[in-house]
VOGU-3710 file (C-alpha; in Angstrom, 3 decimals, decimal comma):
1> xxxxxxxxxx> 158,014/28,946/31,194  156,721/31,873/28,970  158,399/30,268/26,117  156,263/27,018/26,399  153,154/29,722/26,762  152,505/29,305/30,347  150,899/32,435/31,938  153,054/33,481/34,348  151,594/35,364/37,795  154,228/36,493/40,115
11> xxxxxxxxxx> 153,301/37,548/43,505  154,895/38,775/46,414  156,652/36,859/49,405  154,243/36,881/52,223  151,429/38,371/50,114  148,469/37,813/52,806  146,475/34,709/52,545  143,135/36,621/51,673  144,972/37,516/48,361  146,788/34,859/47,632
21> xxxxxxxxxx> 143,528/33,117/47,428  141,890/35,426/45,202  145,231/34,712/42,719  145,262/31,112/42,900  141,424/30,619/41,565  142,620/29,434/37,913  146,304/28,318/38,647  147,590/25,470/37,534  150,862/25,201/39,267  151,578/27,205/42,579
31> xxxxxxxxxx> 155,613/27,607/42,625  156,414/29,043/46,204  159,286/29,577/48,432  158,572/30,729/51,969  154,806/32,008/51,663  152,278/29,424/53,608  150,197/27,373/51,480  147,708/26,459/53,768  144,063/24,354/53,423  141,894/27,304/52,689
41> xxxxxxxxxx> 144,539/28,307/49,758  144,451/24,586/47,952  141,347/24,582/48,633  139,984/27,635/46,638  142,681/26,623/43,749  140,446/23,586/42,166  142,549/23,582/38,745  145,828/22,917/40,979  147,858/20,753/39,450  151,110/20,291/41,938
51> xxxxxxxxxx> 153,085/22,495/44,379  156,687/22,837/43,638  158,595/24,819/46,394  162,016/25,569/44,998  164,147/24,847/47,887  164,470/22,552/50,259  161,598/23,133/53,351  158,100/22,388/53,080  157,106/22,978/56,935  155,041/26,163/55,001
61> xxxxxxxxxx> 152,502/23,341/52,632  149,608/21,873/54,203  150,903/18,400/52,514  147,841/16,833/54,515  145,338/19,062/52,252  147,733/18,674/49,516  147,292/15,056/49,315  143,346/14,567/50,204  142,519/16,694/46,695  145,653/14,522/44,728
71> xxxxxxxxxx> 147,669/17,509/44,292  151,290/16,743/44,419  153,882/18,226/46,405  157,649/18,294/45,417  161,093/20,483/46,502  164,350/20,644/45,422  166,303/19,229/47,988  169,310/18,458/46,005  170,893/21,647/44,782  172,980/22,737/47,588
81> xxxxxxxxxx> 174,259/19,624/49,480  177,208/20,164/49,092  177,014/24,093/48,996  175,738/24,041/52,505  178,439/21,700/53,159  180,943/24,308/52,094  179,295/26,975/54,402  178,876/25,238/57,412  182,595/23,774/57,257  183,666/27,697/56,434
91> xxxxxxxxxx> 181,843/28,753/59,089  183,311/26,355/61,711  187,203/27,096/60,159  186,483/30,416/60,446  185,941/30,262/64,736  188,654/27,882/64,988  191,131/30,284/63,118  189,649/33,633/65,003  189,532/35,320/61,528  186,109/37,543/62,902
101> xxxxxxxxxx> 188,076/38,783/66,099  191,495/39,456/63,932  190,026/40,836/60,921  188,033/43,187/63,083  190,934/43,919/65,011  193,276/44,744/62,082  190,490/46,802/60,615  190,560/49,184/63,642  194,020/48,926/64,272  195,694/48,363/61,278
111> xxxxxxxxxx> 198,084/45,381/62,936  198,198/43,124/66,062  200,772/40,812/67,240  200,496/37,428/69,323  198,693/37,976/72,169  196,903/35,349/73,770  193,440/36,509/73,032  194,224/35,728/69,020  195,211/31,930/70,036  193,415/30,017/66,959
121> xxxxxxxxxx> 193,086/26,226/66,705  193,699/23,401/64,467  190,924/21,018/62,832  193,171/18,620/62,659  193,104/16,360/65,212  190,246/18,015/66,775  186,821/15,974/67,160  183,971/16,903/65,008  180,093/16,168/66,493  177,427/15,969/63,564
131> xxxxxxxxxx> 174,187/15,762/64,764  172,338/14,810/61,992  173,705/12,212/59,205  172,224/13,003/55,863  173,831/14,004/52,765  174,960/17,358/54,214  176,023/15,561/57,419  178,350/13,197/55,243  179,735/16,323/52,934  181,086/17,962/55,893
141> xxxxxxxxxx> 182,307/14,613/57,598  183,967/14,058/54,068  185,714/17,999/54,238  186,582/17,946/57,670  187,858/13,621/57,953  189,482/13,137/54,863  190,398/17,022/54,305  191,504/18,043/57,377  192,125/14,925/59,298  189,774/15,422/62,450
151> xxxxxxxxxx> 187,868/12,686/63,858  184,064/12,542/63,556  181,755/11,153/65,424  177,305/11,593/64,385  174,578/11,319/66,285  171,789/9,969/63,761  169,340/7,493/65,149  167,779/6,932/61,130  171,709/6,224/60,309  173,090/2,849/61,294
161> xxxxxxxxxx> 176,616/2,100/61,965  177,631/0,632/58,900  176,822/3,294/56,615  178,321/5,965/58,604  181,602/3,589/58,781  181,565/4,176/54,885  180,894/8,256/55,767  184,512/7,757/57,696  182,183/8,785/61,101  182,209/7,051/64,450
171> xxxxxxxxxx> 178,527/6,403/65,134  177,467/7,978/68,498  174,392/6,127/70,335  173,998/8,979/72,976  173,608/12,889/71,680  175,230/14,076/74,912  177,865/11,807/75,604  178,834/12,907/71,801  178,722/16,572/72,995  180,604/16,461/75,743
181> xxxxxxxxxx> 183,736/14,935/73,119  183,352/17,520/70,374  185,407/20,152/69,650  183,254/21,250/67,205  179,546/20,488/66,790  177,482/21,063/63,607  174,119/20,602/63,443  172,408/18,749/60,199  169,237/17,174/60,555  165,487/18,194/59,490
191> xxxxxxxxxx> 163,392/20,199/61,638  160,000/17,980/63,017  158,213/17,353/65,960  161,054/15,102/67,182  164,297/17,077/66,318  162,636/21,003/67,377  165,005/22,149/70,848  166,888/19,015/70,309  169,873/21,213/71,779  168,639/22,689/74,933
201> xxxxxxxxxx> 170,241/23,680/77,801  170,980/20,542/79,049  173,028/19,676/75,798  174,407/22,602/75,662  175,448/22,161/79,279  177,497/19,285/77,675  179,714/20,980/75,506  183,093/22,078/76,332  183,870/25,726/77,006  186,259/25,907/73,690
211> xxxxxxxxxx> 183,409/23,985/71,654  182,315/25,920/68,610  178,830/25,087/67,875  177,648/25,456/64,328  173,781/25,338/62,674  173,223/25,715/58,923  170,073/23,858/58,931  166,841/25,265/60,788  167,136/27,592/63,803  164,333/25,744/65,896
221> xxxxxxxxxx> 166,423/22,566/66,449  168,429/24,981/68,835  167,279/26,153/71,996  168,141/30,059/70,924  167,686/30,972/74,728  169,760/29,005/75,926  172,439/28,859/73,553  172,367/33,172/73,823  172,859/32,395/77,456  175,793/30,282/77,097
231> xxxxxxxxxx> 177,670/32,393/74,905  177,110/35,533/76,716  178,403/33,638/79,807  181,225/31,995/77,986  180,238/28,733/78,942  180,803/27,719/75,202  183,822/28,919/72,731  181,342/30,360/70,528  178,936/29,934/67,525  178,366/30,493/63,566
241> xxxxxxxxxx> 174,917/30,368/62,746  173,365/30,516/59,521  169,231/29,859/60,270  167,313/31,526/63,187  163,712/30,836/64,281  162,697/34,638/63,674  164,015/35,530/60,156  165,255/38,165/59,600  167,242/38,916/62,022  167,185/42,520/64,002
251> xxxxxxxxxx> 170,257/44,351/65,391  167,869/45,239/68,469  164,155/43,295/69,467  165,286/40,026/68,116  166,186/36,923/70,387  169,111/36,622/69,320  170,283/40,809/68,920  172,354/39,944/72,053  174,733/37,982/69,994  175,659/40,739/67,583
261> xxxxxxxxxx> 179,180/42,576/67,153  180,914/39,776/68,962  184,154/38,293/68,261  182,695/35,004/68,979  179,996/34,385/66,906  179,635/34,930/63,098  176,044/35,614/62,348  175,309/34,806/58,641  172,170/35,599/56,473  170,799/32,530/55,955
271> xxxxxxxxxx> 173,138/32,433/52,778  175,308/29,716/52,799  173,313/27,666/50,001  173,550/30,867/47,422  176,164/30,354/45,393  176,402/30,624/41,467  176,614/27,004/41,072  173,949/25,889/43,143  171,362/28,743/42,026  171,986/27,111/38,610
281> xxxxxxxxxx> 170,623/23,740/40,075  168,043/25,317/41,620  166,472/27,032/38,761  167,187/23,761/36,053  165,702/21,594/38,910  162,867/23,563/39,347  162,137/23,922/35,984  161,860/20,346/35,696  159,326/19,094/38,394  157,357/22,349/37,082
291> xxxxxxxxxx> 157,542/21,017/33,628  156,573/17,682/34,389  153,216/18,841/36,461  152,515/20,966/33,644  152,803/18,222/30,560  151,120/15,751/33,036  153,534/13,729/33,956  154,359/12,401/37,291  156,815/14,496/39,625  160,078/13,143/40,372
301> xxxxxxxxxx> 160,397/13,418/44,334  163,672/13,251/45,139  162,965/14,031/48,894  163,197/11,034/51,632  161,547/13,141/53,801  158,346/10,793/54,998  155,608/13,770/54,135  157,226/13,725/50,884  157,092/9,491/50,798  153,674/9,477/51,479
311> xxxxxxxx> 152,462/10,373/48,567  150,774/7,912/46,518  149,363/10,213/43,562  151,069/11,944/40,412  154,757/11,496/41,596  157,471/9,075/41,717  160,527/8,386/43,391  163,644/9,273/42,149
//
């Protein structure tokens, strides 16, 4: 960006709103991650061009403001489909094969032999439960179907039947009936109004006490209360979580510090997109909707997401 003489401002994650207004009185472009862009920031920015968050959530834009000064809003929500894929399908072998009990185990020890408390399990043959359909969804149906030969069912009320046929996934019309068949469950839909706690404690109630339950995708479509209560009482076989609704996480004061040192649960930094490959996207990606903003061009939205959609100035639909 320096190279085609753009000024370049960098500021720091959560720098406070009072600030961040002050900075954003002649910028063109605003290029953010996880910092909130509210109203009171577009509006005291009134050479703004576009927004370009380089990742995938945009729950931190006020798209409504946004939109009623014509500034567009674009992500990157193509870099790490199938990254994400990867991480939520490692996560999900890596329960079923025990590897954070025996690892720890042979770390302290230095050996173990069978004992029933080791006892892994197979995907093969095992059911898979996706809630959530998308592109991720269809990755890991892909991995775990035609890889590993489990069957999958989805739960995905904006997927039909047909196109989930094509996925190789049995299309499930009832979220719990789907639980209560899984083996495995992994969790792959947006976070909104309608999909926040859509695993509570009565779903969870559902699952099996072996079922692994596994959520790479936003930590508020989980009831975290609940699901800390079921796997302390070993009502379910255990979890591999990736998001939480309090980032970071805290070995002690956090909702979910209960779940920590277990053999379990495999608690992961909110990582499993960062790979070299899919940094790579993310950066030539990024560079590209900012490029297009700044030359005047419309943005490419690649997003279906219906905030996204909505959008009727300076973008277009890719």
């Amino acid at each position: 960006m320096r190279a085609r003489g753009v000024e370049l401002v960098t500021l720091p994650d959560g720098i406070p709103e009072a600030d961040l207004i002050d900075a954003v009185a002649d910028a063109d472009l605003l290029l953010m991650c996880y910092t909130p862009i509210t109203a009171r920031v577009i509006e005291a920015a009134p050479k703004l061009k576009g927004i370009v968050k380089y990742g995938v959530g945009i729950d931190a834009i006020d798209i409504p403001a946004a939109m009623q000064r014509g500034i567009p809003v674009v992500n990157v929500p193509e870099y790490a489909e199938e990254t994400v894929a990867e991480g939520a399908f490692a996560l999900m072998i890596a329960l079923a094969k025990r590897l954070p009990a025996i690892t720890a185990a042979v770390s302290r020890d230095g050996w173990i032999w069978p004992e029933q408390r080791w006892l892994g399990r197979d995907i093969s043959g095992a059911t898979l439960g996706l809630v959530g359909c998308g592109k991720i969804g269809r990755s890991m149906a892909r991995m775990a179907g035609q890889g590993f030969r489990a069957r999958v069912l989805g739960f995905d009320p904006g997927v039909d039947a047909a196109a989930m046929h094509t996925a190789g996934i049995e299309k499930a019309h009832d979220l719990q009936a789907m639980l209560r068949a899984s083996d495995f469950v992994s969790i792959h839909c947006v976070l909104n109004d309608n999909t926040r706690g859509l695993i509570g404690k009565a779903e969870l109630a559902c699952l099996r006490p072996s079922a692994v339950i596994v959520n790479v995708s936003r930590g508020a479509l989980i009831d975290e209360t609940a699901l800390v209560e079921a796997i302390v009482a070993g009502r379910i076989g255990g979890a591999g979580l990736d998001v939480y609704s309090v980032e970071p996480l805290a070995r002690s004061g956090h909702p979910m510090s209960a779940l920590f040192d277990r053999d379990d649960v495999i608690l992961f930094p909110h990582l499993t997109f960062f790979t070299q490959e899919a940094m790579r996207r993310l950066e030539d990606d990024t560079l590209a909707r900012c490029f297009e903003i700044l030359d005047g061009r419309p943005v490419t939205v690649r997003s279906f997401d219906p905030r996204l959609r909505a959008q009727a100035t300076g973008v277009s639909f890719g």
